[in-house]
C-alpha positions, 0 to 999 in steps of 0.5 A, a space after each residue: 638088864 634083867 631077864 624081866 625086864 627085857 619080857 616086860 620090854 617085849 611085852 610092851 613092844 608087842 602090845 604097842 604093835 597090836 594097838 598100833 595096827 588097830 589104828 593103822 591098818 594097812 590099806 590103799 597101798 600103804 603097810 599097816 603101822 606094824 610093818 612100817 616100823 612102828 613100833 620099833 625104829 620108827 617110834 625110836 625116832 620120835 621118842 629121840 626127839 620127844 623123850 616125854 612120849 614114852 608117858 603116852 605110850 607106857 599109859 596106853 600099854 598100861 590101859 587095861 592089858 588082858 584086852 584085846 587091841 581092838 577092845 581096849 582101843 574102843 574102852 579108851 575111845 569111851 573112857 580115856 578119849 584123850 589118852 587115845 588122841 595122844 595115841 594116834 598122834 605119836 603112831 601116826 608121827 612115826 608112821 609117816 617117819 617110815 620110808 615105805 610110807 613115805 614113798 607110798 605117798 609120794 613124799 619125799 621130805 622136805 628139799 632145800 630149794 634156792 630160789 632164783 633171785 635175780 638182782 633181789 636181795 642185798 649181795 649185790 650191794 654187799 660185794 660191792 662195799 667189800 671191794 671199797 677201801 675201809 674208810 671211816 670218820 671220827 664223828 663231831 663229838 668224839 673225846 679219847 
């Protein structure tokens, strides 16, 4: 990789950090995008799962780049409001991947839970066909 490329890499990176915290702030207890990740590990972790985001989000670096993050969030409101949906949608995705969020919230993921059965369910009738001896019958129209 060519020392281009990495400044272009962090460019893009701090860019993706200055829209994000326009449209995370921090606020009732919870860290602003930035600070929880986002750019950075947590929006790696969405990309890994869907790799075409990354057109989402080389489009919004690409929106008009000599403007600030709030100004440019507010021209694409008005000139690309379907860019900015997509936007918010892959911040938010890896913003509430974070576990600062995450516990902030109270979410703690999802839990495998088993639920009591109590009799219902085949088991039961399953086992019990285990332990038979193997029968079988040739049927009525059987021809070798």
């Amino acid at each position: 990789m060519t020392t281009h490329e990495l400044e272009a890499g962090a460019r893009a990176e701090r860019r993706l950090s200055a829209l994000s915290a326009v449209l995370i702030p921090s606020g009732r207890g919870l860290p602003a995008a930035p600070d929880a990740g986002v750019p950075g590990p947590m929006l790696d972790r969405v990309s890994a799962l869907r790799p075409d985001v990354w057109m989402i989000l080389t489009s919004a670096v690409a929106f008009r780049p000599t403007l600030s993050a709030e100004a440019a969030v507010a021209a694409m409101a008005q000139e690309e409001p379907t860019l900015l949906r997509a936007l918010f949608e892959v911040l938010a995705a890896a913003y509430y991947l974070s576990p600062t969020v995450r516990a902030g919230i109270g979410y703690h993921g999802q839990q495998a839970l088993a639920l009591p059965r109590g009799g219902f369910g085949a088991e039961d009738l399953a086992l019990e066909m285990m332990t038979r001896a193997p029968s079988f019958r040739v049927p009525p129209d059987f021809v070798q």
